[in-house]
Structures are given as C-alpha cells and as structure tokens.
N, C-alpha and C positions, 0 to 999 in steps of 0.2 A: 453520469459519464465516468470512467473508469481512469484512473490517474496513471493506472499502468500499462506502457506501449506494447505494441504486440512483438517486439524485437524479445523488451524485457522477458515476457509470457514464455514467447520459446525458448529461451536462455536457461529459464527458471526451469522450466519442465523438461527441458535436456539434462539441465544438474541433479535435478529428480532425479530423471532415470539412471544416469550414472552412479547416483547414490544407492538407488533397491539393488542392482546388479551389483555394485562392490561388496553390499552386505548380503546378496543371497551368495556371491560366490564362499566368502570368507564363512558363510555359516558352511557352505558345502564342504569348504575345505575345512573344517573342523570336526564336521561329520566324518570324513574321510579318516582323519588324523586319528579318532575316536576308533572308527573300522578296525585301522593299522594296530594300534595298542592292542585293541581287543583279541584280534589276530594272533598279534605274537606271542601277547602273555598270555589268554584266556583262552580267545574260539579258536575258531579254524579248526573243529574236529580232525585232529590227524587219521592216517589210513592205521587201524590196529596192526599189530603184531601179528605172525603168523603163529595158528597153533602151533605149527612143527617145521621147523626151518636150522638151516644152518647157519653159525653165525659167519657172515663173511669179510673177511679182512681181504679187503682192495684197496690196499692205500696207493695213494697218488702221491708222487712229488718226494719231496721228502720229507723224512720223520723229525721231529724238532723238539727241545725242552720249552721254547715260549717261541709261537709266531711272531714274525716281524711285523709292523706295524703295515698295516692297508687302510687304504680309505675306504670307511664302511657304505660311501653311497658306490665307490667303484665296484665294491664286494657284492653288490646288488645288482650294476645294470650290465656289469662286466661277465663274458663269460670264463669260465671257471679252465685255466690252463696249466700242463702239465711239468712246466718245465719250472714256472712261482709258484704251483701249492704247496701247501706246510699243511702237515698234519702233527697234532699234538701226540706225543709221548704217551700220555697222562691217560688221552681217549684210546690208546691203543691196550694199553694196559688194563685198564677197567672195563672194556668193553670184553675184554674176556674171560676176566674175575667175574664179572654180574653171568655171565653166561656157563660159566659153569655149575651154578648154584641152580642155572633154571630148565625146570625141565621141560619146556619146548623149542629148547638149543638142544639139538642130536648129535650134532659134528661141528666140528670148525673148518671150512673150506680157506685156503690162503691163496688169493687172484695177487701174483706181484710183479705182474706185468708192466703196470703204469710205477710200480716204485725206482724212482729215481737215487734215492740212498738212504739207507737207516743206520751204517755203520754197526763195526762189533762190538762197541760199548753198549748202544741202547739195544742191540739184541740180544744181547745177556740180561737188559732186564727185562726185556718184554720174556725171556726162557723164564722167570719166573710163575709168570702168570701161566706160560704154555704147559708146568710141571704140575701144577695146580687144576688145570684142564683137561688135561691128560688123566690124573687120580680120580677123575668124576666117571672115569670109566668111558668117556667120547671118543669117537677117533678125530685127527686130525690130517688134512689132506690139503696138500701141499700141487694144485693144477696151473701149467702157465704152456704158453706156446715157447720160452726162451727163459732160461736164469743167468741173468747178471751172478757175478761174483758180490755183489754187496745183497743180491735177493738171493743166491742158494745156500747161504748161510741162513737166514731166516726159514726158508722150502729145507733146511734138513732136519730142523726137529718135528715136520710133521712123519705120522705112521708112514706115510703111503708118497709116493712124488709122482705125479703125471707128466708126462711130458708129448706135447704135438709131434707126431715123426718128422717133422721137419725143422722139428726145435734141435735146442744145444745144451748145455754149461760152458756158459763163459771163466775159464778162470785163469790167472796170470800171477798170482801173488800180489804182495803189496808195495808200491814206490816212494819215492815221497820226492817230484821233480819238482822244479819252480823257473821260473822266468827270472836272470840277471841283467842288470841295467849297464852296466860301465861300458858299453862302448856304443850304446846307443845315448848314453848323455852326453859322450863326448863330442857323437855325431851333432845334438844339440845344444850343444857348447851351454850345457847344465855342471856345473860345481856342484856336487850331495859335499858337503860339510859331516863328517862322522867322527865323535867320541865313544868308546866303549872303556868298559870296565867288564870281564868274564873274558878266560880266551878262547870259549866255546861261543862267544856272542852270536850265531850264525844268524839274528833279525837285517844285522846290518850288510851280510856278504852281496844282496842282490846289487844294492847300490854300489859296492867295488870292487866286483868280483864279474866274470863271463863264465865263471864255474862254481861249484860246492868247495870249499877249500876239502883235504884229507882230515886235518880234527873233528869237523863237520858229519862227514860222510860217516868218521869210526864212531860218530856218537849215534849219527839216525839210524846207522845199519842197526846198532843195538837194539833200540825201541822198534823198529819197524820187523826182525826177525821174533823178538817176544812176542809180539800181534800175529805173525803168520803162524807161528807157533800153537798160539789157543786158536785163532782160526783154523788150521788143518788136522789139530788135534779133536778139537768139539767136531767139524763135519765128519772124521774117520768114526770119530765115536758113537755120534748117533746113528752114522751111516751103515755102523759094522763092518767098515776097512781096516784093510789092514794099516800099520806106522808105516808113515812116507808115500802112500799109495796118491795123494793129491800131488807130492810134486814130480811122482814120477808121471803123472797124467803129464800134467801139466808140460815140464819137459822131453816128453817122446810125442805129445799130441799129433806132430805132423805126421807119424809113424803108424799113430793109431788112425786117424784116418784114411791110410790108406791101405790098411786091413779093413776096411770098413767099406773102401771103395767113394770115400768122405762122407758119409752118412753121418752128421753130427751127433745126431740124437740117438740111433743105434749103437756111435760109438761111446755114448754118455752112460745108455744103458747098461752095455758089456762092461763098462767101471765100476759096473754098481751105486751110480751116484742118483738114478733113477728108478723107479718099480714097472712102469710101462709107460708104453707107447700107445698114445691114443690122439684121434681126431676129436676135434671140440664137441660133434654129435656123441663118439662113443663116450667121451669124457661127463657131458652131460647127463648120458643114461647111467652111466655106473655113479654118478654122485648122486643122481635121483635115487637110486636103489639106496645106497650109505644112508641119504639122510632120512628117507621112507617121504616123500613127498615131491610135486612139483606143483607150479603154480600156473595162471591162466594163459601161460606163453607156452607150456609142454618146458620148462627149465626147472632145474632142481630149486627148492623152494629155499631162499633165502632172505638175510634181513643185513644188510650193508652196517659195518659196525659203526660209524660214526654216527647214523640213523638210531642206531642200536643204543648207544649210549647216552643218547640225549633223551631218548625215552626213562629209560633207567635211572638216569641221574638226573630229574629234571630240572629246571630252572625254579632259583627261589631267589626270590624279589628282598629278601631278608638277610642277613648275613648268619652266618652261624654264631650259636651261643654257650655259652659254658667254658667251660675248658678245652682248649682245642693247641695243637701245637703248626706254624706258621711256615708255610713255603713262598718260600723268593725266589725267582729266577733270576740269574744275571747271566745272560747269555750276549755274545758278542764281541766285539771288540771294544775296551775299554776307552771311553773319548770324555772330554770336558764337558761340563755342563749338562743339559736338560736334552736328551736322546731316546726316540722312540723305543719300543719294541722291537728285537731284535740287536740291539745294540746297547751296551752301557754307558748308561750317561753318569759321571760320577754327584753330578746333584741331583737328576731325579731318584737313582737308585738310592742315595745316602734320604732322601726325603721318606721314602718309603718303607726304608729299615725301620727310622724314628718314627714314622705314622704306625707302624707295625708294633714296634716294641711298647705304645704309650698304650694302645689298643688293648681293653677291660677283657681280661679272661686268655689272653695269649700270654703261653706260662714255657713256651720255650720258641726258634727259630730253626728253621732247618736251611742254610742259603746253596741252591742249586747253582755250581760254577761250571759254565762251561764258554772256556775264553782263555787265548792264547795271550791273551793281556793288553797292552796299548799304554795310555798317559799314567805316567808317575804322578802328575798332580792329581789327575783324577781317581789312582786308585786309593790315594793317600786319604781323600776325603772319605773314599767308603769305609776304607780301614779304622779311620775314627770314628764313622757311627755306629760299626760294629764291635768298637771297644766301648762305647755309652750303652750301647743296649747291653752288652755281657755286664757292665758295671751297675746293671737296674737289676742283676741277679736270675737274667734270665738265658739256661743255657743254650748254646750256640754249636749246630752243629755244620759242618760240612758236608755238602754231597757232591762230589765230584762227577762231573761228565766224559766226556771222548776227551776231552784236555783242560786242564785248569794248570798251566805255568805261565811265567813269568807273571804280570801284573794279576794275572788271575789266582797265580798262586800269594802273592803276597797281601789280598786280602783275605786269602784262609789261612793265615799262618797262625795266627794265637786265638785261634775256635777253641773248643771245649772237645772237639774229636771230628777229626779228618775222614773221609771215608771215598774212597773210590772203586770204580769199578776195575777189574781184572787187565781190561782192555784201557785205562786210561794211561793217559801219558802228562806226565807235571815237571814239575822244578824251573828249569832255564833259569835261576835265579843270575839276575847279573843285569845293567843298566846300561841303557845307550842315547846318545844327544843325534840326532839328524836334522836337517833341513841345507834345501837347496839356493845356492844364490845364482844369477843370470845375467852378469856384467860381460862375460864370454858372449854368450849371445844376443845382447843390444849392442854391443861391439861390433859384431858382425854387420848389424842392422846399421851401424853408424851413428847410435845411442851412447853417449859418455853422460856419466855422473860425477861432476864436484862441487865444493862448496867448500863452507866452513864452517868451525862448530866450536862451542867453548871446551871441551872435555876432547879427552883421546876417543874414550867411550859415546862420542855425539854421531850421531846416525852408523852405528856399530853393526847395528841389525837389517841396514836397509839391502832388497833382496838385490838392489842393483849394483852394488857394490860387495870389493874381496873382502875377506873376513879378516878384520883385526888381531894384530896379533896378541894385542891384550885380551881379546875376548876368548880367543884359543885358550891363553893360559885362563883364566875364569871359568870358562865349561868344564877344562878338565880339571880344575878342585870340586866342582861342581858332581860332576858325574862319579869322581873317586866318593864325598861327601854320601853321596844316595845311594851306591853300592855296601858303601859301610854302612849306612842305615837299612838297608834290607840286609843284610847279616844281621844286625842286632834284632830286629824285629823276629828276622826268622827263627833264630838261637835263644831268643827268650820264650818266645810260642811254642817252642817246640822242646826246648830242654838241653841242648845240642851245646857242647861247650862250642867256644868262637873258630876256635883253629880246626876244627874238625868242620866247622860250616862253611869256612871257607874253602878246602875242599874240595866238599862237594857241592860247593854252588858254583862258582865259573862261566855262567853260563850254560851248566851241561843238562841236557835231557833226560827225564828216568822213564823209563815203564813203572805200572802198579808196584809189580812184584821188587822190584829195586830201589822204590823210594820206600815202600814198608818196611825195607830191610833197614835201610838209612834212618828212619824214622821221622820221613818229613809225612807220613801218613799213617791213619792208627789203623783202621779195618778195608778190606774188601767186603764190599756187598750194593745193593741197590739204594734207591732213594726210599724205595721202602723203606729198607732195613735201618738207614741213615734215621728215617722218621723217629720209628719203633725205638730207635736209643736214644735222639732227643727226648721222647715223653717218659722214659728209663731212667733220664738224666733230671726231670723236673717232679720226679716221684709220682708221673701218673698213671691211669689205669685204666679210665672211663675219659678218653676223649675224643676231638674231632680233627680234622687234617682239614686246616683252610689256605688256599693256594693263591696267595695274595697279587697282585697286578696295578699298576699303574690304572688310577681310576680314568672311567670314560664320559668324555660332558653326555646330559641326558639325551642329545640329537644321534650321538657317534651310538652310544648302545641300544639305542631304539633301532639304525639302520641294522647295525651287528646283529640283532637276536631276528631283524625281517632278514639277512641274508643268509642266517642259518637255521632257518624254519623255512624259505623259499629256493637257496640255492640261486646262485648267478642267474640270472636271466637271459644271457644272452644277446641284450640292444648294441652292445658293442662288442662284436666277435675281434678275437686278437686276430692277426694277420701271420699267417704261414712266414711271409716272408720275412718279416721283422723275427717273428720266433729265432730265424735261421741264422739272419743277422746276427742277432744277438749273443745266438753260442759263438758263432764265428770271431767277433770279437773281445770272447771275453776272458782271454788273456790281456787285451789293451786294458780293460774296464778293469781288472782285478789290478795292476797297474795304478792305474788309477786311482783306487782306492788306498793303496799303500802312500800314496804321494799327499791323498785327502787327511789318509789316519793321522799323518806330521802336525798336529790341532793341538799339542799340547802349550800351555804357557810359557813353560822354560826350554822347552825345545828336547823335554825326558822322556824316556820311553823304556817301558818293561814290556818286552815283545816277544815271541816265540813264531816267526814267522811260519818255519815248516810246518811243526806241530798243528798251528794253525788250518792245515790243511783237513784235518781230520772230521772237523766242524761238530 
C-alpha cells in the first residue's frame, strides 16, 4: 500500500510539470538570446552591395557630433521619427570618404528633404569630404522637392541641383530670437535672483528683460552677419552668382514672384540657384541615366549612406591597438554630475577623459566641444581632468563645433591648440549666479514662511523665502571671485596679458575669424585637421583615430547593434498628434529646460544662451 495520497501524487506531478516547462522555456529563451548575438555580430547574412549604385545621402533629423542618449529597447520597438532622429557627423563624413575610393559608387545623389538641420559649421566639414569626392572624378547631385535654408547650403556644392516644379528655396538670412521671461514671472509672482559679472552677460537678459538689451543686439548682430556672410558667399561661390545676389533674392522675393506669376520653383530657377526643373519620374530617369543603373523597383540604383558605412566600417568586437590618437565628445549643455549622451555631465565626462588618458597606446586627445556652456562647478572638474591628462604628457587638442563659449570655452582654454571651424562662434567669457525664489507666490496662495535659526545665514537658500541680504553680498564676492578666475585661466592658456583679457572677455561673443585675431583660438580647420595635428603634436605617423564614448552595460549594446542591423520596428508608431504637440509647445519646453539647467551647486553658471542656439 502506497504511503502517498493521491492529493500528494497530483501536487507532485503538477510541480513536475511546472518544472520541465520553466526549463524548456528558459532553455528556449537562451536559444533565442544565442539566435540574437548571432544575428548581430555574426549571421544574418546582410543583402550585398550593389555593383553599381549611388551613394545616397538622405539624412533625416538632424546632424549631430554625439547622439543623445535613447533607450536602446525603445530604439528597437519604437518607430524611427523625423523630428528625434540624430544622425552622426562622423557617418556622414566617412561614408563619403569610403565611397570615393570605390569604384561601384558612380555618383553621390543628396535626398534632404527629411533634414531637419545640419548647420554651417558641420557643413564646412562635411565640404571636406565633398572636395575629396568630387577629385575622384563623380558627380554629385543635389535632388529634393523643397530646400530649406539650412539644406541648400548643403544641395549647393553638388554639380547639378533638381528641383520639383512645384518646389522652392526657402531663404531669409540668419536670426538669433529668443523667448524673455520678466513679465510672465511677474504674472507668476516668480523672484529670478541674478548676479553677473561681463556687461555683455546677455545668458541672464531672458530672466529680466521683455527685450534683447542694445549691447546684446550690437554684439549678435556681429557674429550673426560673419555666418551670413560665409553662408551667402560659399552658395554665390559654388553657385556661380554674382556678390550679393542671395540677399537681393531674398529681399525683392515678393517682386520676383510675381514676375513669375508665383511659381516658386521657376522663380528659384531664374536665380540661378537651381539647374532644372523636374518631376520625381523625370528626376528618377535622368539619375538612372547619371548613375548607369536601376534597381528591381525601375529607381536609380542606390545604397543609403548610413547602410553604407556600416558595411564599410564594420563592427569589431575589439578595441583598436597601437598607437592611436583619442576623440571626446562633449556636447551639450554643461550640468553637475553623471549626464547621458547628449549632455555634459561634469563627472562622467571628467571620468572618461581619465579612463582615456590611463588607456595603453593613446599618445594624444583630441576633445570635440560643442556647448554654450552651463555649471561653473561642473566645468571646473572637467577643466582639471584635462589639466592631469596634459600633465601625463599627452597632447591635448581642441576641436571646436557650431559654439564652444562660455563654459564650453573655458574648458578649452589651456589645450595645447584650439581649433575651429570658420563658422563657429566662442568666447562669452564672463559668470553668472541665477535661481528663483516663490514667497511672492505662496503669498498669493496664502503660504507664509517663518521661523527661527541660529545664524543670519540659517535657511538663507530656502526657495520660500526673500533672499538675504547677506547672501547678496556673498554671491557677489562670489561671482566677482570666478570671473577673476576665468581670466586668469584664460590669460594663462592662452598667453594673453590680464588687462587685454579683460577686455575682451565681458561677456562678449566672437565669430571664428575675431577670436583668431584675439587669439583666444589657434587654427581654422575640421576635426580632421584638429586630429592630423594632435598626432603632429605627439610625433606620429602611423596611427589610428578611436572615437571614445561613455561605455554601454552588455544588455544596452547588444539592443543598440539589434537596432541598427534591424532598424525600429515599428510596435509602437509615435502619434501624428503628439508629434504636433510637441513642436507646438516647445517654446514652453525649451523654457523649461533653462529653469532645469539652474542645477548647479553654487548657484554659478558659464552660459552663452543665444549662441546656444546654433546647437
């Protein structure tokens, strides 16, 4: 007779089964996991290269020096939207260097329609690559139904420019507006508390001001006509216009359209600022003909550069060896502590310089700045680990972006050689205290705050309460204190006796061309050219360019290389309407973000608000 009940019996053999089923799933799901790796790194036979295609540059969104941080399972089930994509700099550029060298790239077609903004800085360097592609004897072709002003600068150094007859050129020149707060704080009975030192400070005018003050205006006018200046002179140039011919478009446009009868695109043509007029069929036959091929759709035969360059540069599971000189990005706005991608964070970037500089076989740094600046404490930490790595004997170069001033400039200030581009804009050297208190408006609400405290200084900072007048006096030794410390940093980095830095620092804005005169910068050129003299600078000859990044746990870069081997999927389409939203408010949301940037310790800030805009 059997000792065990039959309750027990099924019990036991229910627990069984639950047991095979939990280990055949997890063997499955391991199988799976197994597939996945395989997938990314090994199988998945990709579809080959065409013999004979053109390379196509269709970027979407906009062009970036480091993408902003995404969540790599979103990157996968999310589909892929125009108005958050980022595309890298780095892939746009080598994707047309590899293509010139190969000879089943015939032409380079430029689709930039979905570009959202690349700016005149990063398309002076991508004109590198396009000089380089050009000498290989291709043509390059420049096809869109519409050119934005920030795309037909890009569409004017190809040979040929198509345009849809029903298309345009958008152009207006360049602005540089912003949104002021002082009477909508007032409305919200918000106190902004502001110290400055420069009396060009214009970071802090939104918060007290309903205008651009005139010191302001006479400084952006400066830097913003140098930028329209290389802008309207490069597209007359390659365009073969006459001088001045884009702002007399520009300003008679109403006039020219209606000798045209408003036909925009006819009237683009008569400018000269186009070669023809074509519908997307005829556009697609004459590029078939250009590139001698089409594909199993009847379209001219091409290969999408992103696609392109990951063929080309494929993924290695290894890091490079030997001698090799070290790219950083810092891009963003500068904030305290540990900050994704897209933003600097002054401990993980300062982590990463020193992970960088300790790293066996890296014999120089090249740090990519492109940032209107933010936290004083936090630029300061970077600024030290970029004085420990130059003190290990390893040179340090600068490569400036579309802006590196204020905090952005004063961690490039004592490099081994500054470098920017034509189009950039730097300096704003000058310091400011902000943050807001809300006693006015808990007042309203019928919110009082009192107490008592041992010290004058005892809840001094609390945001409910008026600001102390001792703490007034405190901030502003404080702020005078770290304005004279960014002169002497700058003045010694730079060479500059003291009374001449002062100056020209004040706060004031420069273009390229006027800080090089100043010599708060040593060369014009690209990140290339920036590279090429760091390894110049560390006596090499034979080495590699490693392009360093805040590492990823093993889960984030296994989704990241399944999201760009597979491309968004699509399970979660973004919504039209949200899209609409979102631009709609994103004057509040940018708002917003100025009010979030206020993150510093001491309440210091190196900021270039306008400039900022540039991005």
């Amino acid at each position: 007779m059997s000792d065990t009940s039959p309750v027990r019996r099924v019990l036991r053999a229910v627990w069984n089964g639950i047991t095979r089923v939990r280990l055949a799933m997890s063997n499955i799901l391991f199988l799976v996991m197994l597939g996945v790796i395989y997938f990314v790194y090994i199988g998945g036979a990709q579809q080959p290269l065409p013999d004979k295609a053109a390379l196509l540059l269709n970027m979407t969104g906009t062009v970036v020096d480091e993408k902003s941080a995404v969540n790599p399972l979103s990157a996968v089930v999310m589909q892929p939207v125009q108005s958050s994509h980022e595309v890298l700099l780095r892939d746009v550029i080598e994707s047309i260097e590899f293509a010139a060298e190969d000879p089943a790239i015939t032409a380079l077609v430029m689709e930039l329609d979905q570009l959202d903004h690349v700016g005149i800085s990063r398309t002076q360097e991508i004109e590198r690559a396009l000089d380089t592609f050009r000498a290989s004897g291709k043509p390059i072709i420049a096809s869109g139904d519409y050119f934005s002003q920030d795309q037909y600068l890009l569409a004017s150094y190809a040979d040929e420019i198509l345009l849809h007859p029903l298309g345009g050129v958008a152009l207006e020149g360049y602005g540089a507006y912003q949104n002021y707060f002082r009477d909508a704080l007032e409305k919200f009975s918000v106190t902004m508390h502001v110290f400055r030192v420069g009396e060009n400070k214009g970071a802090v005018e939104p918060f007290l001001r309903n205008d651009m003050s005139p010191q302001e205006k006479q400084v952006t006018q400066r830097w913003l006509d140098d930028l329209w200046s290389q802008y309207t002179g490069r597209v007359e140039e390659n365009r073969k216009l006459e001088k001045g011919a884009l702002n007399d478009y520009i300003n008679n446009y109403a006039e020219r359209l209606r000798g045209v009868n408003g036909n925009t695109g006819l009237a683009a043509q008569q400018a000269g600022f186009v070669d023809k007029l074509m519908s997307r069929r005829e556009s697609n036959d004459y590029l078939s003909e250009v590139v001698g091929a089409r594909n199993d759709d009847d379209l001219y035969e091409a290969v999408e550069f992103e696609r392109y360059v990951s063929r080309k540069r494929p993924l290695s599971l290894s890091g490079p060896e030997g001698d090799r000189v070290a790219v950083i990005t810092a891009s963003g706005q500068i904030l305290p502590g540990e900050q994704p991608p897209g933003s600097i964070g002054g401990d993980s970037l300062a982590r990463l310089i020193r992970s960088t500089a300790d790293e066996e076989g890296v014999k120089a740094i090249v740090l990519r700045v492109n940032s209107g600046g933010g936290s004083l404490f936090a630029s300061e930490v970077i600024r030290q680990q970029l004085h420990h790595a130059k003190a290990q004997a390893l040179p340090l170069v600068i490569s400036m972006g579309s802006v590196a001033a204020s905090g952005g400039y004063y961690i490039a200030a004592e490099a081994d050689e500054i470098w920017a581009t034509s189009a950039t804009v730097t300096g704003s050297i000058g310091v400011f205290a902000a943050f807001p208190t809300f006693e006015d408006l808990l007042g309203r609400l019928g919110v009082y705050t009192d107490g008592v405290g041992t010290t004058e200084l005892a809840g001094a900072l609390r945001v409910d309460r008026p600001l102390n007048p001792e703490l007034v006096e405190a901030l502003t030794s404080t702020i005078e204190y770290a304005y004279d410390s960014f002169l002497d940093i700058v003045a010694a980095g730079r060479g500059i006796p003291m009374e001449e830095m002062d100056a020209l620092a004040q706060g004031k804005v420069w273009s390229a061309a006027d800080a090089r005169r100043l010599g708060l910068i040593d060369k014009v050129g690209s990140l290339g050219e920036a590279v090429e003299s760091a390894a110049a600078l560390a006596g090499l000859s034979d080495y590699e360019v490693e392009y360093v990044g805040l590492p990823l746990s093993p889960r984030d870069l296994l989704l990241k290389q399944l999201a760009n081997r597979m491309g968004g999927l699509g399970l979660l389409p973004e919504s039209s309407l949200a899209t609409s939203l979102s631009r709609a408010l994103a004057p509040l949301e940018a708002a917003s973000r100025e009010i979030e940037g206020l993150s510093d310790p001491a309440h210091l800030y190196m900021r270039c608000v306008a400039c900022g805009q540039l991005r």
